[in-house]
C-alpha positions as CSV (number, residue, x, y, z in Angstrom):
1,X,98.4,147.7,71.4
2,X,98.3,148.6,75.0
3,X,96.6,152.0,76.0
4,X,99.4,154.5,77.9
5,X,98.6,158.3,78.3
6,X,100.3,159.1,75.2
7,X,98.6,156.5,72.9
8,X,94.9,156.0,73.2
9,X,92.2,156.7,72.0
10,X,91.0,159.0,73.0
11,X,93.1,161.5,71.9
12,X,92.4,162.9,68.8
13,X,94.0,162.8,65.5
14,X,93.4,164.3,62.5
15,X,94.7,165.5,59.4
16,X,96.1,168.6,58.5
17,X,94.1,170.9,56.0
18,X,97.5,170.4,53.4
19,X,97.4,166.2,54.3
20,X,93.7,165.9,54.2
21,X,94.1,167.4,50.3
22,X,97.2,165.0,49.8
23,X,94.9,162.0,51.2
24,X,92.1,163.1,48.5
25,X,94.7,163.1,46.0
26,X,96.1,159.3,46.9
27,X,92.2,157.8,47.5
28,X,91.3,159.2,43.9
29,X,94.2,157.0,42.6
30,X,92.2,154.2,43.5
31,X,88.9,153.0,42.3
32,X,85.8,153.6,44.7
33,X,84.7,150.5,45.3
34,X,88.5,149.8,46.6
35,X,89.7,153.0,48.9
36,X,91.0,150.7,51.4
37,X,94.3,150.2,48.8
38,X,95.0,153.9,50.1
39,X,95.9,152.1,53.5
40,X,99.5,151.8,53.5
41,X,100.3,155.3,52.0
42,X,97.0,157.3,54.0
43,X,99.4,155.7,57.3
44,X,102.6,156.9,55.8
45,X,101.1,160.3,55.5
46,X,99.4,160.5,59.1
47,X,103.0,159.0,60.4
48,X,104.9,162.0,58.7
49,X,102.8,164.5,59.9
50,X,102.8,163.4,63.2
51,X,106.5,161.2,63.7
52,X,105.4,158.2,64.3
53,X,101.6,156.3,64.4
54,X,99.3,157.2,67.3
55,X,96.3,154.7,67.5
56,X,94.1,157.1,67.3
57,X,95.9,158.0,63.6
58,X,95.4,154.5,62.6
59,X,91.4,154.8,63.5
60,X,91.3,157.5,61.4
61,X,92.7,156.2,58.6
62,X,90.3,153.7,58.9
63,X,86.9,156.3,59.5
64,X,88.4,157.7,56.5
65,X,89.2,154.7,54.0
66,X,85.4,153.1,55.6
67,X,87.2,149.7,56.6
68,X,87.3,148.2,60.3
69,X,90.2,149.2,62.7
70,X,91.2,145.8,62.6
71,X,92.3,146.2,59.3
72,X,94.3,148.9,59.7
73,X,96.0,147.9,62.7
74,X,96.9,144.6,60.7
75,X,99.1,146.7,58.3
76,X,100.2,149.0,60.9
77,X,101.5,145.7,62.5
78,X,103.0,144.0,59.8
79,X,105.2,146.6,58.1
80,X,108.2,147.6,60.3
81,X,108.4,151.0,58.5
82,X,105.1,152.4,60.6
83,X,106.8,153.4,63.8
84,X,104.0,152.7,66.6
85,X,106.4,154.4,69.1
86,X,107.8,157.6,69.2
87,X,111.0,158.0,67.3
88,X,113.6,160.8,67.3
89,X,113.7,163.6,64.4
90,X,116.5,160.7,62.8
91,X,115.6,157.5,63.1
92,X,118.9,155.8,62.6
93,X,118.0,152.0,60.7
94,X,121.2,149.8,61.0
95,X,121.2,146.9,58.9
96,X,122.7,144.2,60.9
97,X,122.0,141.6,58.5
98,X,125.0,138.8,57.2
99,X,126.0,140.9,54.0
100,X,126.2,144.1,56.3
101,X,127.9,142.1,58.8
102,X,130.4,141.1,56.2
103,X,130.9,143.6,53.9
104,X,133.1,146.7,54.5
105,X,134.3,147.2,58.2
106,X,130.7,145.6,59.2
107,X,127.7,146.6,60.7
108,X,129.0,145.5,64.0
109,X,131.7,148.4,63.9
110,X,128.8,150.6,62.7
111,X,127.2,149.2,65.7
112,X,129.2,150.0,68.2
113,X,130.2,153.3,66.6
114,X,126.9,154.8,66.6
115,X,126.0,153.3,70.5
116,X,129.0,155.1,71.3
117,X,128.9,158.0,69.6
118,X,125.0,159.0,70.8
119,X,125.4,157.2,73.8
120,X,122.4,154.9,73.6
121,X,121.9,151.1,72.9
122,X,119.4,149.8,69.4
123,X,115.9,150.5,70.4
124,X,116.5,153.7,72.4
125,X,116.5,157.5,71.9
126,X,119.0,160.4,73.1
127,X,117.4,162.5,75.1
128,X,117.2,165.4,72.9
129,X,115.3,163.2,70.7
130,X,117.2,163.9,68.0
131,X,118.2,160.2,67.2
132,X,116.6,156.9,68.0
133,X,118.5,153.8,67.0
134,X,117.0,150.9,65.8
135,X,118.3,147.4,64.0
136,X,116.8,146.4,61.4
137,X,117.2,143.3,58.6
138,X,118.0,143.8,55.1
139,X,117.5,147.2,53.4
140,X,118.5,146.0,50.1
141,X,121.9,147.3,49.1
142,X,123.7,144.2,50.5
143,X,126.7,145.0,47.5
144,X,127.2,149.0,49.6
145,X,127.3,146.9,52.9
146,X,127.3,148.4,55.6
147,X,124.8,150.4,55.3
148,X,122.2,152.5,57.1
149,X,118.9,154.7,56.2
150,X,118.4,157.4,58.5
151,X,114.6,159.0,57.7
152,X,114.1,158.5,53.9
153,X,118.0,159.0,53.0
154,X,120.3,155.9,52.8
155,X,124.0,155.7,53.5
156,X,126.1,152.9,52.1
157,X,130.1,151.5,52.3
158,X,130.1,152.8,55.4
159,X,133.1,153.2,57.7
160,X,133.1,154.4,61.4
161,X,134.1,158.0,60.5
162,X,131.5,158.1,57.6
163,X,129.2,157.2,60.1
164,X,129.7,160.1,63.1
165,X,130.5,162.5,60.2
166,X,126.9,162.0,59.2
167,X,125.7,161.6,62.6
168,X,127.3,165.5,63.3
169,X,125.7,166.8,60.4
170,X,122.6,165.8,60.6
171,X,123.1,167.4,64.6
172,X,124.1,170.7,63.3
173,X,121.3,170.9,60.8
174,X,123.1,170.1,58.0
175,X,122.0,167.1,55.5
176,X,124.8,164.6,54.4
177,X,125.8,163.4,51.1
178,X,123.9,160.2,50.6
179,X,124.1,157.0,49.4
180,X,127.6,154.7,48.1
């Protein structure tokens, strides 16, 4: 982690009134001598409620679970779901992976259809932040290949229309049909 005026910290994070009951609710699934197995959902929760995971989120999670930042920040690391950038409202996950290459019309039509389409490159964000687009490695449902999860929601056989069809409805507020 490097320190930039939008991620230190020094700025503060906590949890809402509604996430700090949720947080409760997922430590007590734990016993107390072991609160620290709450890590990986406590940072799913403080990276929905605030889009992505401030460092200053992942020291609380740690104030809150009682273990060093260090561990946190291990996990936070590791696990390429935790965002520790900000992303758009739809984070568009292309799987660019051999099956995905291969099945269908390919990821790399997917690719080039979504680039095109939103006018940005994997690893960037339109400037609405509506959509960041990022490639990713398997998300295990090579036999739908291509495939793509946007947020929680997963699309598979995808062809290039599929693809901007959902891409436009998501735009307008609408939310597509997922999966096969």
């Amino acid at each position: 982690h490097r320190d930039t005026p939008d991620n230190n910290p020094s700025i503060p994070f906590e949890f809402t009134e509604e996430n700090k009951k949720r947080l409760d609710s997922i430590i007590a699934c734990y016993p107390s001598a072991h609160k620290a197995a709450a890590m990986i959902p406590a940072l799913d929760l403080a990276q929905r409620q605030h889009g992505w995971l401030p460092i200053s989120a992942m020291n609380k999670v740690a104030e809150i679970l009682g273990v060093p930042p260090m561990r946190v920040y291990e996990v936070a690391t590791f696990y390429t779901m935790f965002n520790r950038q900000p992303v758009g409202k739809f984070h568009v996950q292309l799987c660019t992976t051999t099956p995905c290459m291969l099945g269908g019309v390919g990821s790399d039509l997917i690719l080039d259809t979504i680039q095109k389409h939103l006018g940005i490159k994997a690893g960037q964000t339109t400037k609405d932040n509506l959509f960041t687009l990022t490639e990713v490695e398997c998300l295990g449902a090579c036999t739908n290949a291509p495939m793509m999860q946007i947020n929680d929601d997963y699309y598979e056989d995808l062809t290039a229309d599929d693809t901007i069809r959902i891409l436009d409805e998501l735009k307008a507020g609408k939310k597509p049909k997922k999966g096969p």
